[in-house]
C-alpha positions in Angstrom: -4.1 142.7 203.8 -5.0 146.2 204.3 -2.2 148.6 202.9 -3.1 152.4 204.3 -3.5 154.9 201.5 -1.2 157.7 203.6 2.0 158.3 201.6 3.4 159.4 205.7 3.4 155.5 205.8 6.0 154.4 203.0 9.7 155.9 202.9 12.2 155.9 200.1 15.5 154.7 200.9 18.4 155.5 198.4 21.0 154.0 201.0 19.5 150.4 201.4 22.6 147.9 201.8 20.9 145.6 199.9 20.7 147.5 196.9 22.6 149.7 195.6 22.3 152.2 193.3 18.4 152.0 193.9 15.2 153.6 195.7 14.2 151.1 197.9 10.5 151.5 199.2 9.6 150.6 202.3 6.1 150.4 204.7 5.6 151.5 208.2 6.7 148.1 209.0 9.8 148.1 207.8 9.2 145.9 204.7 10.9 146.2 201.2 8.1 146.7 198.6 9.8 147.7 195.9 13.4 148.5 194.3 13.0 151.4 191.3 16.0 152.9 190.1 18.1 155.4 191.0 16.7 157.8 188.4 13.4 157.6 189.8 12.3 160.9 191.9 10.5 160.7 194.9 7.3 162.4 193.1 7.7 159.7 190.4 7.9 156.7 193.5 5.0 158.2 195.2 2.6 158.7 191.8 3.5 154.6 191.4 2.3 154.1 194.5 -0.9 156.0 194.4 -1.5 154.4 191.1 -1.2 151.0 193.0 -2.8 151.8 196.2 -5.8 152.5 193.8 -5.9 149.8 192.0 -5.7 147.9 194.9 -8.6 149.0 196.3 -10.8 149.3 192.7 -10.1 145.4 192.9 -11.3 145.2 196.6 -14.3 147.0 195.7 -15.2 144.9 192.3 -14.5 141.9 194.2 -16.9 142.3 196.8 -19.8 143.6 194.0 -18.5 140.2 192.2 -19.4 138.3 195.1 -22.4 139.9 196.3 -23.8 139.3 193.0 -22.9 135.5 192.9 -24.3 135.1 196.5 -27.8 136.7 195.1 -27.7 134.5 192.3 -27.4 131.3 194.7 -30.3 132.8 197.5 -32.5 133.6 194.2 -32.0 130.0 192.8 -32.9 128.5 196.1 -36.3 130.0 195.9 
């Protein structure tokens, strides 16, 4: 998985036949990542989804440092 970090990627649909009464956002592919409430502004939608898309990639990044380390620890025991 590699979600994109450009907000011109994601749309907010308020009309989705599926739900009702709801901001429905959706990725350039067309899929449903998330119902919020109606009350929920755009601005509001889009700061969640900064806030997500960096966490995401904070985890990517701590992950791979996680396993660099753990694959150091192995080549330095083998010595």
């Amino acid at each position: 998985m590699n979600p994109s970090k450009n907000r011109n990627d994601f749309r907010i649909d308020r009309n989705h036949p599926d739900y009702p009464q709801s901001a429905v956002l959706i990725d350039h592919d067309g899929n449903t990542l998330y119902r919020f409430d109606k009350d929920w502004t755009d601005d509001h939608i889009f700061e969640a989804l900064d806030f997500a898309i960096k966490s995401y990639f904070i985890g990517v990044r701590l992950g791979r440092e996680k396993m660099a380390k753990e694959i150091r620890q192995i080549l330095d025991a083998r010595q």
